[in-house]
C-alpha positions as CSV (number, residue, x, y, z in Angstrom):
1,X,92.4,82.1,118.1
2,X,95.1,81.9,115.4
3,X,95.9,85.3,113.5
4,X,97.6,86.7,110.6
5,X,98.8,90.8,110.1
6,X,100.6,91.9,107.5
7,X,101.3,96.3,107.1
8,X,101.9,98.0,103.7
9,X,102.5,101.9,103.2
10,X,100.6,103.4,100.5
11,X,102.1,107.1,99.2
12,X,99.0,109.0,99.4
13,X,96.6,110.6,101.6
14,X,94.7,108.5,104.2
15,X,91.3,109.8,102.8
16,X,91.8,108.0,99.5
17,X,93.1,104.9,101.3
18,X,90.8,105.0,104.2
19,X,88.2,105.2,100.8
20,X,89.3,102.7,98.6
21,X,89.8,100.0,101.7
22,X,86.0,101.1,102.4
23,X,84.3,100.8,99.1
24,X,83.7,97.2,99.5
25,X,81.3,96.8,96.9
26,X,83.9,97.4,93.9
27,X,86.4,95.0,95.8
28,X,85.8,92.5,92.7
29,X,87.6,95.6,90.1
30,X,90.5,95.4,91.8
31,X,90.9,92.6,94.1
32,X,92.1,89.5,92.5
33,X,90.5,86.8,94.7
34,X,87.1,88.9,95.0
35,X,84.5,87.8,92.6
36,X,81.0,89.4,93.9
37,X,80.4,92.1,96.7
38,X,77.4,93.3,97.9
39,X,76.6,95.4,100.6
40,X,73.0,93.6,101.9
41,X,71.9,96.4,104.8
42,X,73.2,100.0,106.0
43,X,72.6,99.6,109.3
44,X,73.7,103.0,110.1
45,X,76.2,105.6,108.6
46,X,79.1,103.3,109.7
47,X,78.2,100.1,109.8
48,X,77.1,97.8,106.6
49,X,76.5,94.1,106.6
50,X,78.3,92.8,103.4
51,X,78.0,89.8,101.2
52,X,81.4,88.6,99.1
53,X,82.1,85.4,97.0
54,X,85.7,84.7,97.0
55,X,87.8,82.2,95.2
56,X,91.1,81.5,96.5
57,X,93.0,78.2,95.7
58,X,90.7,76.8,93.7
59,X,88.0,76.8,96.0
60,X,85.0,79.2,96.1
61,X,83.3,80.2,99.2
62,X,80.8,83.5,100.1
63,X,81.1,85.4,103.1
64,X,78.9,87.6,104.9
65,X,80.2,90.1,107.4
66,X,79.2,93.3,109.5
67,X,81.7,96.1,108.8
68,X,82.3,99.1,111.5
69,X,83.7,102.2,110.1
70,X,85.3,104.7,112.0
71,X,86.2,107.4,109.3
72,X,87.6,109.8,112.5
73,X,89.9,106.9,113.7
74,X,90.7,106.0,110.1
75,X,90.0,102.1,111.4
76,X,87.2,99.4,110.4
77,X,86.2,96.1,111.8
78,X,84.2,93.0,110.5
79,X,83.1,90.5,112.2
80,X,82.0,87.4,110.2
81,X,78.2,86.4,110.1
82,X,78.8,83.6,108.1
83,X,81.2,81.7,106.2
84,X,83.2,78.4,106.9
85,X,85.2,79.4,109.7
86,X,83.4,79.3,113.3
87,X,84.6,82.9,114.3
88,X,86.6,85.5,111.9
89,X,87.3,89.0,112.7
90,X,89.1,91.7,110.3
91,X,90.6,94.9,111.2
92,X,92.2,97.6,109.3
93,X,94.4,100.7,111.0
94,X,95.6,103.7,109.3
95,X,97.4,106.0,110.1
96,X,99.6,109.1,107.8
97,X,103.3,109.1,108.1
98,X,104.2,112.7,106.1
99,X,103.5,111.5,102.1
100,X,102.4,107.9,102.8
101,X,99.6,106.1,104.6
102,X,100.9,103.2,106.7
103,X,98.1,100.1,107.1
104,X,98.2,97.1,109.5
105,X,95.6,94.4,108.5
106,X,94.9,91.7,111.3
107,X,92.2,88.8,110.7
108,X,92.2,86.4,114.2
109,X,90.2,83.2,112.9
110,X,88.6,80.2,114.9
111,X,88.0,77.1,112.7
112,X,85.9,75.6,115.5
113,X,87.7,72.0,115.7
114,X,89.4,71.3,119.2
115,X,93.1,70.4,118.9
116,X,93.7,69.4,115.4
117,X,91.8,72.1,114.3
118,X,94.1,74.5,115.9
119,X,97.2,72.1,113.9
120,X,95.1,73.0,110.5
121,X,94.7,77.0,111.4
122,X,98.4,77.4,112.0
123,X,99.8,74.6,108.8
124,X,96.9,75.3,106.3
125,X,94.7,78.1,106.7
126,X,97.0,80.4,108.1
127,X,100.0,80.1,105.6
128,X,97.6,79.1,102.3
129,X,94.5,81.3,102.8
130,X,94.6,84.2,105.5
131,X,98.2,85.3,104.8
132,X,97.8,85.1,100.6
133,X,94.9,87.2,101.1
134,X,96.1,89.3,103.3
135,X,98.8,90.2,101.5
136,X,96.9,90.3,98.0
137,X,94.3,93.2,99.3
138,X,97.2,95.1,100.6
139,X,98.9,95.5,97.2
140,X,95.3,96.0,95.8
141,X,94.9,98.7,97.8
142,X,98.0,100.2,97.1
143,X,98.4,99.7,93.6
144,X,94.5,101.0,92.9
145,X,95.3,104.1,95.1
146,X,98.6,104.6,92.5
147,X,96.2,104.9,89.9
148,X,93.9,107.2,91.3
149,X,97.2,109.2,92.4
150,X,98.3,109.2,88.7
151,X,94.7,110.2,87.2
152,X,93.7,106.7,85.6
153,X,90.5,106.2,87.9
């Protein structure tokens, strides 16, 4: 599998990050390439299986995932359901460091096509969709935790 992680550190506490990163359902308010999000089924306090329609590029495309919190851990982890890659798995880490809240994001992604397929995960995918994502729902996170830090949500 081909993977992408990126890290940010947020100034705040790791409730309101660990929150924000969480409330998947109002990902299209502040994340730019989120259009619709929908959480379909709780299967249990901790675990949700959630619908998204993302536009990235140009191109459109809706996702369905299962999500597993772990609020004591500060850590989730989806695992796609469907979507157009063959296998895609997320996971978030938090951890405090005195005023900030530091965050590693990792998605490992299959496309599902022997040998060139791996050639398109690490020219195209990788650099033109996992990592400009990645990146983008970092700075969401961070700059809609800044607001809530400064009173404006």
């Amino acid at each position: 599998m081909t993977y992408t992680e990126s890290s940010i550190r947020i100034k705040g506490d790791i409730n309101t990050v660990f929150s924000v990163f969480t409330d998947m359902e109002n990902y299209p308010e502040f994340v730019p390439y989120c259009r619709e999000a929908r959480i379909i089924k709780e299967e249990t306090d901790e675990i949700i299986i959630v619908e998204m329609k993302i536009k990235i590029n140009g191109i459109t495309n809706k996702e369905r995932a299962r999500v597993f919190f772990s609020k004591s851990d500060f850590c989730f982890k989806a695992e796609q359901l469907k979507g157009v890659l063959k296998q895609l798995n997320w996971v978030v880490k938090m951890k405090q460091v005195f005023s900030e809240v530091e965050v590693v994001s990792r998605h490992d992604f299959d496309l599902g096509i022997p040998i060139i397929g791996k050639l398109i995960e690490q020219l195209i995918i990788k650099k033109f969709f996992m990592e400009k994502t990645e990146k983008a729902l970092l700075k969401a996170v961070k700059e809609k935790v800044h607001l809530q830090n400064n009173g404006k949500q």
